[in-house]
N, C-alpha and C positions, 0 to 999 in steps of 0.2 A: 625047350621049356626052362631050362636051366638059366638059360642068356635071359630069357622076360624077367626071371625072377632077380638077377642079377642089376637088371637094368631098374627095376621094380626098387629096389632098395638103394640103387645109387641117389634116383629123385628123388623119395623123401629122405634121404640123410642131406641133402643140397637144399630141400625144402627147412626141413628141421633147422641147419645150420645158420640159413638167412632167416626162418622166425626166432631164434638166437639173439643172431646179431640187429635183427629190428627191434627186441625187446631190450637188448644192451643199448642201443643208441637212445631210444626214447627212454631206459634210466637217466643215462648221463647228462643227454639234453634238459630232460625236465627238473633237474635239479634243484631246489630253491636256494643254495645258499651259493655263496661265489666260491673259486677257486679257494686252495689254499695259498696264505702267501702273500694274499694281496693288499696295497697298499695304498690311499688316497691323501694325500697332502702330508703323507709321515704317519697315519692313524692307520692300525691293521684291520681290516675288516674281512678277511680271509675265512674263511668257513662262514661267516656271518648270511643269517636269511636276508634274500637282496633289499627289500622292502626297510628293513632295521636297518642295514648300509648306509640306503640312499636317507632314513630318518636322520641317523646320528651325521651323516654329513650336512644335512642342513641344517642341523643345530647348531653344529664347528661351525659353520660361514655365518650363519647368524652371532652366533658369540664374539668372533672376527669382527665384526660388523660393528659390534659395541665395544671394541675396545679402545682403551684411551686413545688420545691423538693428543699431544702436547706442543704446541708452536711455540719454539723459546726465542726471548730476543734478544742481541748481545745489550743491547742495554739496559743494563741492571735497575735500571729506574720504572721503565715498562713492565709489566705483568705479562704472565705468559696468556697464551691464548689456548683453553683446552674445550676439546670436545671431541665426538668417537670419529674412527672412521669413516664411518656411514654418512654422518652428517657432512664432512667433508669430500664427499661423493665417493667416496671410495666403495667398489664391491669384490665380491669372490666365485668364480665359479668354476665346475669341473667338468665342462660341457662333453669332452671327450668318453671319460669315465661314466656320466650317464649316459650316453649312447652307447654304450659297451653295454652296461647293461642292460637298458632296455631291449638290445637286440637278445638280450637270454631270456626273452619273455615274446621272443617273436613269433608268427605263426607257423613259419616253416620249420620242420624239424629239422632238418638240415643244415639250416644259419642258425640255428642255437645253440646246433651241436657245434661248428665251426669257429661260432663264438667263443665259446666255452672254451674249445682246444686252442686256441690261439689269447684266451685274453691273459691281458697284459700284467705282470707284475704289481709294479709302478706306475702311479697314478699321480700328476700334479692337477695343482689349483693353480687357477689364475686370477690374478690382482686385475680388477679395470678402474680405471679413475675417470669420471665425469669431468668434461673439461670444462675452467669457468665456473663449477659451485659454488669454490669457495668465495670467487669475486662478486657472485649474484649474494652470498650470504653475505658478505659484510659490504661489498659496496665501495663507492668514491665519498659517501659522507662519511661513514665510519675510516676511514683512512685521516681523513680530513681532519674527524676528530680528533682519531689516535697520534697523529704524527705531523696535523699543523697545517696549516697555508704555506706558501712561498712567500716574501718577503720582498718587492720589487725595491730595486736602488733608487735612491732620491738623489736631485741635485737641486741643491741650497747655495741660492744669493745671500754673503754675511753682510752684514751692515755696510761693510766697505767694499760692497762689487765686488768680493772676490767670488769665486767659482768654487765649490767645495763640494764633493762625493760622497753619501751615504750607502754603504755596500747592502746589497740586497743578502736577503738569507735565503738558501735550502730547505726543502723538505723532503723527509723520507718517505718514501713509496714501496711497496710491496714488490719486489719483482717477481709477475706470479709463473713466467714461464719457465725462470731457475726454482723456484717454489717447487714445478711440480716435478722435474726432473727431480730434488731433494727427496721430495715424498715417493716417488718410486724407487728411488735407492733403499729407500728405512721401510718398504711395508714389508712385513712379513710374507716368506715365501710356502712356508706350511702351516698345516692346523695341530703340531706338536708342541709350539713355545707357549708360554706361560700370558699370564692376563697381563703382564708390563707394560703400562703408557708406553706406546710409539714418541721417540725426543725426533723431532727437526727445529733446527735452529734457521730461523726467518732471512732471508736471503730481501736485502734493499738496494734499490734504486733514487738517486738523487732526481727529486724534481723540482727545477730551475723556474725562478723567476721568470714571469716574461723581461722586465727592465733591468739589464743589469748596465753596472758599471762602464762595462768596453760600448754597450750596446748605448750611452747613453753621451759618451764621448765619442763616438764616431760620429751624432749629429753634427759636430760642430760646431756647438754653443763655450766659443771659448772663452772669451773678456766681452768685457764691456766697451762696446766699438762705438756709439755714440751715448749723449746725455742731452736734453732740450728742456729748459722751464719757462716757464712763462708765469705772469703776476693774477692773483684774484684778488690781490689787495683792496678794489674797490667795491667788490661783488656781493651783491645780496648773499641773504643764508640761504634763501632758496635758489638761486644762482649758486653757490658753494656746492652745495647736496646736490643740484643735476651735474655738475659737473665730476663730482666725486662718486657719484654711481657710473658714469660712462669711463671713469678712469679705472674703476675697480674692475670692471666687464673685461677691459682691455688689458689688465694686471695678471702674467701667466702667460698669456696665448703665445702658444706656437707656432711658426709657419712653416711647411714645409717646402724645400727648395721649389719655388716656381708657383709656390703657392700665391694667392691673391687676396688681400687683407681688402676687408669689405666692411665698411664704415655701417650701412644700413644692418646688417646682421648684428654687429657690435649695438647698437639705440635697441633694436627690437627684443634681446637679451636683455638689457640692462632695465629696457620697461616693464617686461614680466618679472624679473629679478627683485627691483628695487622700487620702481615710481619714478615718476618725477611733478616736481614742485613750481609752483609758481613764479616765475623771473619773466624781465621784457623779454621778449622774440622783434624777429625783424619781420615787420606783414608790409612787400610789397614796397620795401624800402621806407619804413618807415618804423622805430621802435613804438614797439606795443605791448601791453601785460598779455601774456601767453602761459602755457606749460612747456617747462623745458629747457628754458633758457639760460644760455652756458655750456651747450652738448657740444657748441662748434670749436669752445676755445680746446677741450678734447683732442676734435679730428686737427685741428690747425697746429697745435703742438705736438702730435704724430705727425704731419705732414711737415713740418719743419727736421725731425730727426729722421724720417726716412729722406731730407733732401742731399741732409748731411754724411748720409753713405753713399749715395750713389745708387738709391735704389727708382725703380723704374717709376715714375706715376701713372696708372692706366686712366687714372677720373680725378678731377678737381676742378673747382670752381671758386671762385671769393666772394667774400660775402657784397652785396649788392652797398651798402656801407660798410666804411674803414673803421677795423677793432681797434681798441684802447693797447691792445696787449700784445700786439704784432707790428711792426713796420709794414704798410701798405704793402700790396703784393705777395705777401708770404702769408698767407692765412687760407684756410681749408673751410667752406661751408658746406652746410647739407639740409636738404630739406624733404621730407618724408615724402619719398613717389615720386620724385623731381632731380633731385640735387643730390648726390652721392660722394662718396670719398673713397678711392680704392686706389693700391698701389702693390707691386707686386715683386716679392722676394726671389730677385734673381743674384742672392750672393750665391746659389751652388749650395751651401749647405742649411741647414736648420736659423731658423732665427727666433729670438726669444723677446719677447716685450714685455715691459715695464711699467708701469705709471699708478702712480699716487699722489694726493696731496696733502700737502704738510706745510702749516704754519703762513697758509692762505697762499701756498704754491703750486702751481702743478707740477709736475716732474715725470717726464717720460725716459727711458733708455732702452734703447737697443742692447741688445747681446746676441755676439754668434762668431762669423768669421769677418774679418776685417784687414788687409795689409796695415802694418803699422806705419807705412811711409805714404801712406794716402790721404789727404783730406780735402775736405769741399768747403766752401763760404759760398756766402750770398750775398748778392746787389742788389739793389730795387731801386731803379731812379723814375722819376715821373716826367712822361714826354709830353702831358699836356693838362691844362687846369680846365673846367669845364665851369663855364660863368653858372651864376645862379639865377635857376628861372625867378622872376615874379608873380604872386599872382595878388589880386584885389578884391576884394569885397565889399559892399555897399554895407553901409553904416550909418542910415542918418541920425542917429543919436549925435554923430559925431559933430561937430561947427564946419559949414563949410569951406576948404584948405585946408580942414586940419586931418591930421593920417593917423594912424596904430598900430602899430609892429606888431598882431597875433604870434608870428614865429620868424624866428630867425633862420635865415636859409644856410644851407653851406655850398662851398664850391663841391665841382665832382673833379675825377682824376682819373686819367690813363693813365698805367705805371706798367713799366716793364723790369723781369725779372730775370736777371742770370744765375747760372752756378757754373761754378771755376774750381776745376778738378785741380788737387796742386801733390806734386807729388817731389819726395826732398824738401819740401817748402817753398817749389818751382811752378807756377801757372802751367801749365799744359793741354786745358785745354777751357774755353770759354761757351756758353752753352745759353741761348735764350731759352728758359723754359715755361713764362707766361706773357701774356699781355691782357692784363686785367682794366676794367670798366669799373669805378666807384659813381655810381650817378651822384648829379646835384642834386642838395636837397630844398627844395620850391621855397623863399620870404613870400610869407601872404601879410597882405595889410590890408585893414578897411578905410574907406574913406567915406564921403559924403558921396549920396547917389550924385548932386549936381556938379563931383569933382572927377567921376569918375566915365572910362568909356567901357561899353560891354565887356562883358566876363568873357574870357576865352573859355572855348568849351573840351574840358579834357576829357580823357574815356580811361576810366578803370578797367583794370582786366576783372575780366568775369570770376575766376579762380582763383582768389589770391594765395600766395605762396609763401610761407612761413620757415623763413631760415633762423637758425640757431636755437630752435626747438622743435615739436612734435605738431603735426595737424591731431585736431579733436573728432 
């Protein structure tokens, strides 16, 4: 009897002590307020009810949030750039530490209580930086504005061919990926320092022209390697003006090695550009009032300066009559949809062309690369004179025997053309490089029908074809 009772009061003293210790845990665990001691970005909230904790720490990250940001620039002429943190993507949070706590509000009593005994002192914050904010906030035009364009280098022909360099300029650029390392060295690591603007001083990057100087001398547009003029002394004004629009078209242009200069591209520019004005054209071998006329003495004085380098001709043609302003054989026509002028930059490097007119001259020049001990001339002899056709007309007004010269015919010509490579001032090498057709131009006369015998019967081309100016 003795032993039950004995036994009798061991269980509930074993009972008692674990209803004890389950009322002691569920004190400790249910606790509201956190440890003592403890601490969240330097700020003690230690005995604090968790709810006010976690209040006051959202307010420090919010406060954080607003605090200055000041981007200073070393050049003292620039304004600084200020705005908060926040706006500069910057945030703060103490993800750990609310997990901590929340787990002291967990449902098991067990991990609250465990919580509790194990949480932690020391509590940091952590800085995150939005990448790219600040480049979405101000952008490529606001740079543009603040700190400029780039500056490309120019190269300027002086009065006297010579060659002369304008240096391009720099602009400053944000470097924003030294930017943000900066800004993560300067933010603040707790929510103990005072409201003081954050200072970072703006970290730049040079951005380069596309043209610069080396970039504009490596083409190799050096001197001036040929020069070609030719006379308008006798040319209409409107003959003057189309010729002075297709020279202007042509003033500038560069080619690049191997490139192909294309006459047709050059008129089709120059007529949306400028116009062109009333001068004869040739219809069909025969001068005529047209629009345009004078575009050939253009290509024909390029095609004399590109002879004189040695550069390739893919297309040429002569005019069907012999210009005032050329020796036979060395003259360049074209005629729109037909007749082309192209020749093709095979010095190896850049080439630069020229042309204007002044004081009723044309003047074309080449610029680029050229050996100085090379030069070319040109021949043009005539292998053959071609008779003048006749042709007659009935005229009885006229007495019969008696005749009327309408028009005076001219002879035609075959002429062939060399170019003569001379190098030291020595021939070395000799080169036929046309054999041109000048048709005869037709004497028509009238006479009396009873002096004369039938009309031959000629055939006109159906399409007639319009050199040294534009079809309409």
């Amino acid at each position: 009897m003795k032993k039950i009772h004995l036994s009798f009061i061991w269980i509930w003293t074993v009972i008692l002590a674990l209803a004890m210790l389950w009322g002691g845990l569920h004190l400790y665990a249910d606790r509201q307020t956190l440890p003592k001691g403890v601490t969240v970005g330097g700020i003690n909230v230690g005995n604090m009810d968790k709810t006010a904790a976690l209040q006051l720490l959202d307010t420090k990250l919010n406060a954080l949030k607003q605090r200055p940001l000041i981007l200073t620039d070393s050049d003292s002429s620039a304004q600084d750039i200020k705005l908060t943190l926040g706006e500069a993507g910057i945030h703060y949070e103490a993800k750990a530490f609310r997990d901590a706590v929340n787990a002291l509000v967990s449902e098991h009593l067990w991990t609250r209580a465990q919580t509790r005994f194990s949480f932690g002192k020391e509590w940091t914050i952590t800085p995150s930086r939005q990448e790219g904010a600040l480049q979405v906030r101000f952008g490529a035009s606001w740079e543009e504005q603040r700190y400029g364009k780039p500056v490309n280098a120019v190269r300027q022909i002086d009065g006297d061919d010579q060659i002369r360099y304008i240096p391009g300029r720099s602009a400053r650029r944000l470097d924003w990926p030294k930017l943000g390392v900066a800004l993560d060295k300067a933010l603040p690591k707790d929510l103990t320092a005072s409201g003081e603007p954050v200072r970072v001083e703006l970290p730049f990057r040079q951005l380069e022209p596309d043209i610069t100087v080396d970039g504009l001398r490596s083409e190799g547009i050096e001197r001036k390697i040929v020069q070609f003029s030719t006379s308008l002394s006798s040319s209409s004004e409107g003959r003057v003006y189309n010729v002075n629009s297709a020279a202007s078209t042509v003033d500038g242009l560069i080619l690049k090695p191997g490139e192909i200069f294309d006459y047709g591209q050059i008129i089709a520019k120059a007529e949306r550009t400028y116009g062109f004005r009333e001068a004869p054209v040739i219809v069909n071998g025969q001068l005529e009032p047209g629009i345009g006329g004078g575009i050939c003495q253009v290509s024909s004085t390029v095609y004399n300066a590109a002879l004189r380098v040695g550069l390739d001709i893919v297309e040429r043609r002569n005019h069907s009559l012999p210009v005032s302003y050329l020796p036979k054989g060395q003259d360049a026509t074209f005629a729109t949809g037909s007749i082309n002028f192209r020749f093709k930059n095979n010095t190896g490097k850049y080439l630069l062309l020229r042309a204007a007119v002044q004081n009723r001259t044309l003047t074309v020049k080449f610029f680029g690369t050229f050996p100085s001990n090379v030069s070319y001339e040109l021949e043009s002899r005539t292998v053959r004179v071609l008779p003048i056709p006749e042709k007659t007309i009935r005229n009885d007004s006229l007495s019969p025997g008696f005749y009327q010269v309408l028009r005076q015919g001219k002879a035609g010509y075959v002429v062939e053309t060399y170019r003569m490579k001379l190098v030291d001032g020595k021939t070395v090498e000799r080169t036929r490089i046309s054999r041109d057709t000048y048709r005869a131009q037709q004497r028509i006369v009238a006479v009396h029908s009873g002096s004369t015998s039938p009309e031959p019967q000629t055939r006109e081309p159906q399409e007639p074809i319009v050199e040294d100016g534009i079809s309409e």
